[in-house]
C-alpha angles and dihedrals in degrees: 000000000000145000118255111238084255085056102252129134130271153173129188120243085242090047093048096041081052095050085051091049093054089065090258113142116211120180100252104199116182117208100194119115120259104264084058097052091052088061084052154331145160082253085138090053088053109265128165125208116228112164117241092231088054090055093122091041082057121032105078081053084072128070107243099223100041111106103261121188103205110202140170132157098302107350109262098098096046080047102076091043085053090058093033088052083041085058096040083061103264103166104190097031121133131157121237104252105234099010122224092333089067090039093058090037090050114027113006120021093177082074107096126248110218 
């Protein structure tokens, strides 16, 4: 896990899918909007969708130091809740580096690039 070269938070797709694999069980919460979700998700891996334009609807709704993966299509999305959740006082928040296109490129092919 590493810092982006703006400072913020990340995990690689293969560093979160071995976390999963270790049994760990980070939040993963996906800020894309609805018709996205439904081309693809980590639905399976327990992610939730919470639309990047409802953040302050839904962030009160998360426990602030719980680990939280924070995704969209390529991360830059995911990017700015990352630093907005940073600033509401999450303690354990990144944003997975490359999103779900580096999810599909370095752990799971069979996920759709859109």
């Amino acid at each position: 896990m590493s810092t982006s070269p703006l400072g913020i938070p990340e995990i690689t797709a293969t560093e979160l899918k071995e976390r999963l694999d270790s049994g760990a069980s980070p939040v993963l919460v996906d800020v894309r909007e609805p018709h996205e979700w439904e081309i693809a998700s980590l639905e399976s891996h327990g992610a939730i969708l919470r639309p990047m334009d409802d953040v302050y609807d839904w962030r009160d709704d998360l426990d602030p130091a719980a680990e939280t993966v924070v995704y969209c299509r390529t991360g830059n999305r995911s990017g700015w809740i990352v630093r907005d959740l940073l600033q509401a006082g999450f303690t354990d928040v990144r944003n997975l580096r490359g999103g779900l296109h580096a999810w599909s490129a370095e752990v799971d092919p069979s996920v759709p690039r859109y």
